[in-house]
N, C-alpha and C positions, 0 to 999 in steps of 0.2 A: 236691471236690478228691480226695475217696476213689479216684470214679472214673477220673479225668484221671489220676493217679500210677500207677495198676495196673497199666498196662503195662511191662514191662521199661523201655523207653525214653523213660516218658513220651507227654505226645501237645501236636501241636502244630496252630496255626491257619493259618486263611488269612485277612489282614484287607485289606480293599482300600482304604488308604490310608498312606501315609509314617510312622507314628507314628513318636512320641508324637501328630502332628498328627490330629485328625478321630479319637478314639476315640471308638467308640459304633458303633449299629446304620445310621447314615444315612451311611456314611463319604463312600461314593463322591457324593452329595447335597451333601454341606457343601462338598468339593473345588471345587466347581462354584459354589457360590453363595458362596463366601469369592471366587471369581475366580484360584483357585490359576494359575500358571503351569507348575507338575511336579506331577508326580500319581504313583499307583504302588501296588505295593504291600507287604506285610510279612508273613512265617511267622514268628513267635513262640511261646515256647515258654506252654505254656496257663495260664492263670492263674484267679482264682475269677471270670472274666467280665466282668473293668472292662478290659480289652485294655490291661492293665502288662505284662506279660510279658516277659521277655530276650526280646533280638532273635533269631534265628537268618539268617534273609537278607533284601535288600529289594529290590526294581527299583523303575527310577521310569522314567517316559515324560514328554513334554511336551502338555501339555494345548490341545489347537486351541481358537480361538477359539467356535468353533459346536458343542463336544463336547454330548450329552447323556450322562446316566445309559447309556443304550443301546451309544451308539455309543464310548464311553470305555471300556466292559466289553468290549463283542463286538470291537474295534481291540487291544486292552492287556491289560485286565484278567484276561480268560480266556481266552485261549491261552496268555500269557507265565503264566499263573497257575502253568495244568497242570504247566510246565515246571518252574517255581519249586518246587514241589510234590515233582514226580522227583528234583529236584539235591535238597534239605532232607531226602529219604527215605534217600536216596542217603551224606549225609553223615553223619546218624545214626549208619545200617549200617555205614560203614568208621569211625567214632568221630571223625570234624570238625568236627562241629558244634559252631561257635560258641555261648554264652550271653552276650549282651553287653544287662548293664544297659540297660534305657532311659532316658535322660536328659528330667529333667523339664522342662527350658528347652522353652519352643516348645509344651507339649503344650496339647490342648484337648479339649473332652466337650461332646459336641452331641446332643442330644437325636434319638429316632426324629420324622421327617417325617411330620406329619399333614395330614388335608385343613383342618383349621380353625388350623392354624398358618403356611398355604401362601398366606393371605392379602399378595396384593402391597401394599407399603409404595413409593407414588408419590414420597414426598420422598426422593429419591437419585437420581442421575447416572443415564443410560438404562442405559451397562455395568451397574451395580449391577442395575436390572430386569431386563435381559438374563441376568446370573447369575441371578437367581432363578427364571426362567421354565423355564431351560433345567435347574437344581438340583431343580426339580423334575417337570422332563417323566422318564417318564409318569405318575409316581406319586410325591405326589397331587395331582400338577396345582396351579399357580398359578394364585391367580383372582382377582376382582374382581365388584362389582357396578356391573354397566349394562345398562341397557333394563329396568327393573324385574324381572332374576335374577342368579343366578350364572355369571359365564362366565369356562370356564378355558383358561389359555392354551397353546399348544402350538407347538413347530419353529418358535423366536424366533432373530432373527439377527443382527448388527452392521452386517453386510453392505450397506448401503444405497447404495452409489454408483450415481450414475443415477437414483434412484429420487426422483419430483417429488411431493409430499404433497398431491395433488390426488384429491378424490375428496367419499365423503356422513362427515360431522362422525359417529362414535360421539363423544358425550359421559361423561364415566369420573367420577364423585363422586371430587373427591382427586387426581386427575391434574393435574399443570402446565398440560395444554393437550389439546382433546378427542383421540381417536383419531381415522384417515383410512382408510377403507376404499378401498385401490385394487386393479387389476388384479393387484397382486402377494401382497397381504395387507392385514393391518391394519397402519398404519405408529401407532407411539406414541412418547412423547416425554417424557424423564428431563427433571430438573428444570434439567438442564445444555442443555437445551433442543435437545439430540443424539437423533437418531432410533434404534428399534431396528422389527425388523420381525418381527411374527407371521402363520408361514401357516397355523396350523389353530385353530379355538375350536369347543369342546363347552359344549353349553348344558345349562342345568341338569336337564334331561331325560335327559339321556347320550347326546343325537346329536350327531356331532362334523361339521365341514364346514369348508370351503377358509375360510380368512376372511376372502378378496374375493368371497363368494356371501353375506354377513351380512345384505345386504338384498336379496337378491334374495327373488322368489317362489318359490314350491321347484314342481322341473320334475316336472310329475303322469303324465308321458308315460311309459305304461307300453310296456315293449318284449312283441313278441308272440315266445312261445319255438318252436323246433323241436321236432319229436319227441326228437332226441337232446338235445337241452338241457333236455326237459323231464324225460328219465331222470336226465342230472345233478342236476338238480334234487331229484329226489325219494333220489339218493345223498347230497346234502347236505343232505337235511332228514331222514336219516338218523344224519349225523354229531352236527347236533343234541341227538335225543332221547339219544344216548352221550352228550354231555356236560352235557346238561340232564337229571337222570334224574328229576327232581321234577314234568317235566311229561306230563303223559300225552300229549297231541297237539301235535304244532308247525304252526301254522297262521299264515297271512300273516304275521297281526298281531303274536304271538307276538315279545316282545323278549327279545333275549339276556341282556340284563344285569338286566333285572326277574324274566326268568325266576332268578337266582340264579349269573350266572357273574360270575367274578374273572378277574382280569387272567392267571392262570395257564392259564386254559380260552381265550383269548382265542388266547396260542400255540397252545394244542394244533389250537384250530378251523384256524388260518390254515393249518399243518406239513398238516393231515388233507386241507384242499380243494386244498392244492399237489399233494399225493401224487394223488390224485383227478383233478385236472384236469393231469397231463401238465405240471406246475412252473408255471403262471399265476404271474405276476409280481402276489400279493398280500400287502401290510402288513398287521403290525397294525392301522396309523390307518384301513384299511380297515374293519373289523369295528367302532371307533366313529364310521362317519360311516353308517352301514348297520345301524341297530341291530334292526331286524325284520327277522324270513323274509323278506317282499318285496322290501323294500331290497338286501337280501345279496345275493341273487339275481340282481334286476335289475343289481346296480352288476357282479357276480360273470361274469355274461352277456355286460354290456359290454365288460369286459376280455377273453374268450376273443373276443367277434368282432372285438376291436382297437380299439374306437371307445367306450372309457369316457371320458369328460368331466373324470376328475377329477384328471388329470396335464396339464390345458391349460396349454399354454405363454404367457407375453405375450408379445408381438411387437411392436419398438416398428419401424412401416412406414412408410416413406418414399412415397407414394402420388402417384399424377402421371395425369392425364389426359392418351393417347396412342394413336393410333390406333383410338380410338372406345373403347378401352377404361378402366377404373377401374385404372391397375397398382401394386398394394400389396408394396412392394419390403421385404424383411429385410434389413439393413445393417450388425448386428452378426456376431462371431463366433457358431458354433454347435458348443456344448461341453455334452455330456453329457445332449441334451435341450433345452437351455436357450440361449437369445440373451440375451449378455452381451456389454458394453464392452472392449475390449482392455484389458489391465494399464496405467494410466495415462489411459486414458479418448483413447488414441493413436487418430488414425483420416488418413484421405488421402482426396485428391478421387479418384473415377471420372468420365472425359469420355467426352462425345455425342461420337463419330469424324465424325457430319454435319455439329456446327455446331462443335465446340471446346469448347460451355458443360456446365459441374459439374451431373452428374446429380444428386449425394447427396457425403455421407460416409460412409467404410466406415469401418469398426475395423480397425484396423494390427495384426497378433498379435504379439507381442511374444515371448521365448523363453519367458517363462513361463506365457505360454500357452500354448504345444505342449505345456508339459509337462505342464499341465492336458488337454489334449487325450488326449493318449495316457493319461495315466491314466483318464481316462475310458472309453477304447478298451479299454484295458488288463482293468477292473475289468468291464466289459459282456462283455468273452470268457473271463473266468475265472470271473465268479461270477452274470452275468447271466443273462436269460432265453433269450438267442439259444442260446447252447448247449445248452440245455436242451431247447427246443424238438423236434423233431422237422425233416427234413429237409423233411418234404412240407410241413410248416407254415412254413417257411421261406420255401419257393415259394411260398406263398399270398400272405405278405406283400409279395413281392416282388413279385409279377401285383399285388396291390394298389396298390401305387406306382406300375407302368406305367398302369393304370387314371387314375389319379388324375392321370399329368404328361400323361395324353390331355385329361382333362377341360378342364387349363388348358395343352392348346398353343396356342393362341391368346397370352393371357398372356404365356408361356414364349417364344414365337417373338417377340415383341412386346419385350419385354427381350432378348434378343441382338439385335436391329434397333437398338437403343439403345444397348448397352452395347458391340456389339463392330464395330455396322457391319453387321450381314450385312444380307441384301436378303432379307425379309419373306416373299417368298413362298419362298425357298429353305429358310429357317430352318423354315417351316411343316415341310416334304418331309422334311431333311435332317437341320439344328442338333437338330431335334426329334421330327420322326418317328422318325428312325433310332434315337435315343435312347431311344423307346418300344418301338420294335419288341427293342432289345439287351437290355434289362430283361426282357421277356416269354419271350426265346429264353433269358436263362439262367436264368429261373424255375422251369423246364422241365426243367432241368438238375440241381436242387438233391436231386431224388430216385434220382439215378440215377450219383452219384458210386459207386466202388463198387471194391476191388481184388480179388484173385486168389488163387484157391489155388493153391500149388505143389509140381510133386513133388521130393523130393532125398531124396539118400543116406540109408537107415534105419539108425538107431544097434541094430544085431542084438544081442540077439533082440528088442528092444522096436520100439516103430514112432516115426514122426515124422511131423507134420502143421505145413507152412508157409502162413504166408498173409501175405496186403498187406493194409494200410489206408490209403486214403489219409486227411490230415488235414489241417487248417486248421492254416496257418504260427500264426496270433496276430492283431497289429498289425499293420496295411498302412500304410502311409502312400502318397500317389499326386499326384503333382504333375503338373499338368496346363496343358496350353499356353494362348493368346488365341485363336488362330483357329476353333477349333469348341467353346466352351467349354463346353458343357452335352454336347456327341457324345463328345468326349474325357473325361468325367468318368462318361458313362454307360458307353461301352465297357470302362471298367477298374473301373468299383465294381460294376457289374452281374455279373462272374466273379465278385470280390471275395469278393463279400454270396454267392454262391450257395455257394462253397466254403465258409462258415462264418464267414468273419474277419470282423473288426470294424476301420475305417474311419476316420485322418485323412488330410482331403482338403488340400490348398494351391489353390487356383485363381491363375490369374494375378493379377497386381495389379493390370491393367489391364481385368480385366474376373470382377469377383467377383460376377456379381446375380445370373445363375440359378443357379449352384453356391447361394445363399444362400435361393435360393426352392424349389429343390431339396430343403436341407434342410428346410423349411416341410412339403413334401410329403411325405416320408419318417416326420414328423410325426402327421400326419393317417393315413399310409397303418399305423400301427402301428408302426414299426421300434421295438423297444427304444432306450430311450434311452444313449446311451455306445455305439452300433456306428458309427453315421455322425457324425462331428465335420467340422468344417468352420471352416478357418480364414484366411483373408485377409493377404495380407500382402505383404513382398519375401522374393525369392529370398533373398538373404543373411539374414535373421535367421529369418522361421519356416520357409523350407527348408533354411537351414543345420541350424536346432535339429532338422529333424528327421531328417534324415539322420544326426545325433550322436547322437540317442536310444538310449539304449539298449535299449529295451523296444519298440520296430520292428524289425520280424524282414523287415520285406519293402521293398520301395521299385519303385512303377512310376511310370515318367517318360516324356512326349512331349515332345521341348521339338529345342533346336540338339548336337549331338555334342560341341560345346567345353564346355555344359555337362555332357551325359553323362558326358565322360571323369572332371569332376569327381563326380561323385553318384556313380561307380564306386571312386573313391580316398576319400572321406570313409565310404562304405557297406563297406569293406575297413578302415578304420583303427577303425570303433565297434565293429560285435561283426559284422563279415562278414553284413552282411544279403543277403538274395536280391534280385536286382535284376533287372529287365526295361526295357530299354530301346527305344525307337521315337524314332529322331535322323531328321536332316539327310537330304536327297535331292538329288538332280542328275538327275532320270528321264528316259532316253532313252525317245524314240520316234521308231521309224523305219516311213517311209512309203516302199512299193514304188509302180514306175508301174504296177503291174499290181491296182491297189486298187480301190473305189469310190470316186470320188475326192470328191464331191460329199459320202459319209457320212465319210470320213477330213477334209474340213475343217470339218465341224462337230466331230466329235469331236475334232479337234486344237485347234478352239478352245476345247471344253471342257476340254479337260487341258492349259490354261492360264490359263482365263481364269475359272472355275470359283469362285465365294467369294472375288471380287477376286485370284484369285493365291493366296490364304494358303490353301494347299492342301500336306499334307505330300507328298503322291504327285503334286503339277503335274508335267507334262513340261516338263522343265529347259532338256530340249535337244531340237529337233525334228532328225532325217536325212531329206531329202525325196531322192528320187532324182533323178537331173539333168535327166532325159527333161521330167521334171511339175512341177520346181519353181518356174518362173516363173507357172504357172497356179495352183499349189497358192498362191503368195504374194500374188496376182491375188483370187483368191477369199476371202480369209483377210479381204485389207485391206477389201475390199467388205464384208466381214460386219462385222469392229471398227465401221466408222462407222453401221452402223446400232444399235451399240448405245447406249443410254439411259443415262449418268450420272444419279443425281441422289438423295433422298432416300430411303432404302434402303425405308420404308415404303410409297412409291408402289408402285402394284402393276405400272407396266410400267416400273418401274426392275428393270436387268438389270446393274447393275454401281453398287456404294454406295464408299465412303469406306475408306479403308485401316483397319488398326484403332487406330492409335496414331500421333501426330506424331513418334515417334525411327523409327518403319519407314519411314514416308512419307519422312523425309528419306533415309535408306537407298536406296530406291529410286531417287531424282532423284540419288544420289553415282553406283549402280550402272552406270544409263543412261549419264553423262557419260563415266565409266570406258570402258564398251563404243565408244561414240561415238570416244574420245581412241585406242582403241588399234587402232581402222580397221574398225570392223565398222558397216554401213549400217544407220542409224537409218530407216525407211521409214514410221512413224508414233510417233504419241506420246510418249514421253519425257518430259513434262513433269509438273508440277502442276494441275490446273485450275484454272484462274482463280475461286472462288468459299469462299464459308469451309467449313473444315471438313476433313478430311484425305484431297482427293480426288486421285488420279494416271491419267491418260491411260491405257489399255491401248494398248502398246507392240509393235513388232514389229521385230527385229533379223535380216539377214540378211548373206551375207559373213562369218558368225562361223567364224571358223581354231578351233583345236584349244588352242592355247597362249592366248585367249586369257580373259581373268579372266571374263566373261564367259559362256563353255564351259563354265569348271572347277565356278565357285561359287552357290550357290541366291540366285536371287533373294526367294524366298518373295513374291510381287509378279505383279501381270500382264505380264509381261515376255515375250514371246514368242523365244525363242532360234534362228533358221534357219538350218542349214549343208546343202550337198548334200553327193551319194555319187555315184560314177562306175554308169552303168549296167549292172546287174548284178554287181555288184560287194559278195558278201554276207558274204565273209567277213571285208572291210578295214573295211565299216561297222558290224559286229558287235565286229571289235575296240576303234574308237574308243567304242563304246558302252558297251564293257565298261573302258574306259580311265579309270576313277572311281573314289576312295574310299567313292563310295556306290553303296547299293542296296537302293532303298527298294522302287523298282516299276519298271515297264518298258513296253512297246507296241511292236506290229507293226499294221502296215495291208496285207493282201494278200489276193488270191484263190485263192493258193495252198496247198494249206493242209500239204503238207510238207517246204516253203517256211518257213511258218508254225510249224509242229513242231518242225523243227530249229531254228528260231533261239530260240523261248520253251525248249527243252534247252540251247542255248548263253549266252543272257541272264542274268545273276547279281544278281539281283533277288526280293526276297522276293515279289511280285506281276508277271507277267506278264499285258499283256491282248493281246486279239486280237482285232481289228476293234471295238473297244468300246475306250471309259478311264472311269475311276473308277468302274464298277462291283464294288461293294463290295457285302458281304450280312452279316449278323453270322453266319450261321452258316459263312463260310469265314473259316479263320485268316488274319492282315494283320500281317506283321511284316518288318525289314527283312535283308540280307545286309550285311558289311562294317562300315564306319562308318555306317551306317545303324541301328543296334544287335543286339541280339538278344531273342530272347523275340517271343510272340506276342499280339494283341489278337484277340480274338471267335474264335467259332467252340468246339470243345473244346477244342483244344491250349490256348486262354487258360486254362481251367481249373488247366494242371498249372503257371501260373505261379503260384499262389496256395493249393499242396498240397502238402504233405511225403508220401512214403511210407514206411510201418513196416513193418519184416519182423516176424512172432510167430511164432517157431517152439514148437513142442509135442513132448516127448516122453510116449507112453504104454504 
């Protein structure tokens, strides 16, 4: 006490817990294993070391259900500490400081947490185990005997919805009921006969490991190193001998903690191989599931080349024999890593568009799962490893993942044939090659973002030096349409991910599997976990919640302009998010008689008839010239009937099932509409006759100007024919341009400054010439007018997904 009073003003503590409650060395321990619900903690003025002391101030926080020792300190206890610390110094110095008696109601004195006191006590409710487990992660470990040792427990959770107690019986001396070793963990069971769940146990040896690997064989597969990994190598058997300095040599076998390290060398090792390896995304629980040189290493190696084993996801798959292949579908949400049940265990059917019948069940995301999501997103772009990383290595992982959705195009094309309709061998080409190929092309991109230096006015006599950087917005979020829904989800995550952000996805609701097997692959492919979430749902609740969010800085959306206009006004009323839109089309193409006419009615019927219609860029409205257009319709109708309705998986089906029974009906109103207001129906219209959501590719001609027909997208096979007087380029240029939209456009002619002038007169974000829907990822694709703005692929997509900083310097 001599020394404690010597200073002028006294000296004061910092105790991590609410006293009088939890006084003693093990504060933040007892908080945790009492099952406190507020936690916190108190500077006091210093007493002879029984922590009586006058109060001086207190915070208190509320305590999560899954808190540890760890995550309760590094969340609360030591930031808010610091602070706590400054303000109590602070009050001192100006003479505020409170002494306020501690009140002895409530207090209590808990002994320092030993490993021989850590012994689990099985007779109490599972919470009660649960608090103990977690009161004593990391240290000293809660344990038990089974299997004839000591095994302690670690990362225990409450958590268990969904989760089926199906697995190999641990038997526990003292347990209500044996433990279940499954794919998740060990599941074990309070005497209230409620589950709790453990995912790591160390064995009495001090190797720690997943504890759904408890009976496995232990995998002997040694990996063969690189040169440069073997230089790492011998840099971390470096780091080592510094902190083992009692050993002369470190060799394979060589263990960490036999050699004589503590829980304190444990941080230092993991801080020294981050700094070394360029941030490697490694734990502590790393360094005890890896307790030798070789282990380290090995697991050390796996992490930098992306393909460590010991963050495996479980996947609970929906599996179906289809198309000769095995297809193991994901069905849950995907948040932070992990496939998980919606809030409420909510889910909806996805239909076969061929026959009408229930693929699976999805998980419905519910708002508070978005908010789960983004904070996932959230936490992976401010404190995860993606930023961390290096650009180039960024692009690594990304070529990884196009790697990987090549391996399973088959698969992948195989589920959109299912899920949305497409016709198998397009999806091969298009739904999914394209998708490979946009991945790859902005992989490419990742090292080569880059801004400017600039000259301006020098502040005399000193100098000045400006520059740019560009940067990653944050949160994306990107809501994406049915019709190409793995193309659509590639062209705007593949910028996304290359700019640096981190990713929640919405996929339609009518077609969520490959967005869901996607993120499977993304998985595999290394992505950090929290950059790509993925989450299922309807427009109104998880694309409401995300466009509310606050913590989305960005919003890209394909979809209809009436929604647009909405996700413009919700994205303006939360915190003014950046928004990129790709709406609605009406695409004129106009055919001259002076064409090839033979390659203009194939081409005309592919920029219509193209992915059943569900094409954002279809030509809406065809202008044939008057001279050609009885032949041009002549030849059109002769091609429609040879084409093959029928199961989209057949390989000489050329035309599969619409994507959804409300568009299907859509289409058969649209037709009638056309039909009722005098414009000649000359084939199809109809339904087909057989199950499943198929419609006739259709051909309308006699269409006037005024009528609904003209004006508004059918998104459907719908073929639209009006003429033009001959020659006559500047009257059919203006009806073409007589639209709210302007998504794309087309000319058919041999002329080609004919051609020039009219692709400069055209008001369309995509103009083609003698070609339609020739798309490339590397030219920009966005629209004019109510069509939106902002661009997809190419670079310009880049700067929808990049802020730039100005730094100026004076020196």
């Amino acid at each position: 006490m001599e020394v404690i009073n010597a200073p002028r003003h006294g000296s004061i503590i910092y105790h991590p817990s609410l006293l009088p409650r939890h006084r003693g060395a093990s504060a933040i321990n007892w908080t945790l294993i009492h099952g406190d619900k507020k936690g916190g903690f108190t500077i006091f003025w210093a007493d002879d070391g029984l922590d009586t002391g006058d109060l001086l101030l207190q915070r208190e926080c509320e305590i999560l259900p899954d808190d540890t020792v760890s995550t309760l300190y590094n969340r609360f206890l030591f930031p808010e500490g610091i602070k706590g610390m400054v303000q109590a110094v602070r009050l001192i110095a100006e003479g505020k400081a409170p002494r306020v008696p501690q009140p002895e109601e409530g207090a209590t004195y808990e002994g320092i947490q030993k490993k021989e006191t850590a012994k689990i006590n099985w007779e109490q409710p599972a919470e009660a185990i649960h608090n103990w487990i977690r009161g004593n992660d990391k240290v000293p470990g809660a344990w038990t005997e089974a299997c004839g040792q000591k095994l302690t427990f670690f990362n225990s959770t409450l958590n268990t919805a969904g989760l089926v107690p199906e697995g190999e019986a641990l038997p526990i001396p003292g347990a209500h009921r044996p433990g279940v070793v499954t794919k998740a963990g060990l599941i074990l069971f309070g005497n209230d006969d409620r589950m709790l769940l453990v995912k790591n146990i160390q064995l009495e040896d001090g190797k720690m490991m997943p504890a759904s690997h408890f009976f496995r064989a232990e995998d002997n597969s040694t990996l063969e190193l690189t040169e440069a990994e073997l230089a790492t190598m011998e840099a971390v058997r470096s780091a080592w001998k510094r902190i083992l300095p009692n050993v002369l040599e470190v060799e394979d076998s060589t263990d960490f903690f036999k050699s004589g390290a503590a829980s304190v060398d444990v941080v230092r090792l993991v801080e020294e191989v981050k700094e070394l390896c360029d941030g490697v995304e490694l734990e502590n629980e790393d360094v005890y599931m890896a307790t030798t040189f070789k282990d380290f290493i090995q697991l050390l190696v796996r992490k930098l080349r992306g393909d460590d084993k010991e963050g495996e996801c479980i996947i609970d798959y929906v599996e179906k024999e289809v198309n000769k292949l095995t297809l193991r579908m994901p069905h849950q949400l995907f948040i932070g890593g992990t496939f998980v049940d919606a809030e409420g265990a909510k889910t909806f059917e996805t239909i076969n568009p061929t026959d009408g019948s229930v693929i699976c069940q999805v998980a419905l995301a519910q708002a508070s799962d978005v908010d789960k999501a983004v904070a996932a997103a959230k936490d992976a772009f401010e404190n995860g490893l993606w930023g961390k990383i290096s650009a180039r290595d960024r692009g690594r992982l990304l070529y990884r993942l196009a790697d990987l959705m090549e391996q399973h195009q088959e698969e992948l094309a195989t589920i959109e044939a299912l899920d949305a309709g497409a016709v198998y061998t397009l999806a091969l080409k298009t739904h999914v090659g394209m998708s490979i190929q946009t991945f790859r092309y902005f992989a490419g991109w990742c090292d080569k973002i880059q801004g400017s230096t600039i000259p301006i006015n020098q502040a005399r006599p000193n100098r000045n030096l400006t520059l740019t950087r560009k940067e990653p917005i944050g949160v994306c979020g990107i809501i994406i349409p049915w019709n190409y829904p793995l193309m659509m989800l590639s062209w705007k995550t593949a910028a996304c991910l290359a700019a640096g952000n981190t990713v929640v996805i919405k996929p339609a609701q009518v077609t969520p599997l490959t967005a869901l097997k996607f993120a499977e692959l993304s998985l595999k492919a290394g992505i950090p976990k929290g950059v790509i979430n993925i989450i299922p749902g309807s427009g109104s609740e998880a694309g409401q919640s995300l466009l509310d969010h606050p913590d989305v800085r960005k919003i890209g959306f394909t979809g209809s302009t009436e929604v647009g206009k909405h996700i413009m006004k919700s994205s303006a009323v939360s915190n003014l998010k950046k928004v990129s839109l790709e709406l609605g089309g009406k695409s004129p193409l106009i055919i001259f008689a002076d064409c090839d006419l033979s390659k203009a009615v194939q081409m005309g019927m592919s920029s219509v008839f193209f992915n059943k219609g569900e094409n954002c860029i279809a030509a809406g409205r065809l202008f044939v010239e008057d001279s050609i257009h009885d032949q041009f319709v002549q030849k059109v109708v002769e091609e429609v009937k040879k084409m093959k309705i029928g199961n989209p998986l057949d390989r000489d089906t050329n035309h599969g099932p619409q994507n959804h029974q409300a568009h299907l009906r859509k289409l058969i109103e649209y037709c009638q509409r056309g039909v009722k207001e005098g414009a000649t129906l000359v084939c199809g219209g109809n339904q087909v006759p057989r199950p499943g959501f198929f419609f006739e590719p259709t051909v309308f001609t006699d269409v006037e100007d005024h009528m609904f027909i003209a004006k508004e997208e059918s998104f459907g096979p719908v073929m639209v024919i009006s003429r033009f007087a001959d020659g006559d380029v500047d009257a059919v240029l203006s009806r073409a341009n007589a639209t709210e939209f302007g998504l794309a456009s087309g000319v058919f002619t041999r002329d080609i400054s004919k051609a020039l002038y009219i692709s400069d007169k055209l008001e369309a974000g995509t103009v083609f010439i003698n070609t339609y829907n020739k798309t490339d990822v590397a030219a920009p694709f966005g629209g004019f007018k109510q069509s939106g703005f902002g661009k997809d692929l190419g670079e310009a997509a880049l700067n929808e997904y990049l802020r730039i900083k100005t730094v100026t310097f004076e020196y």
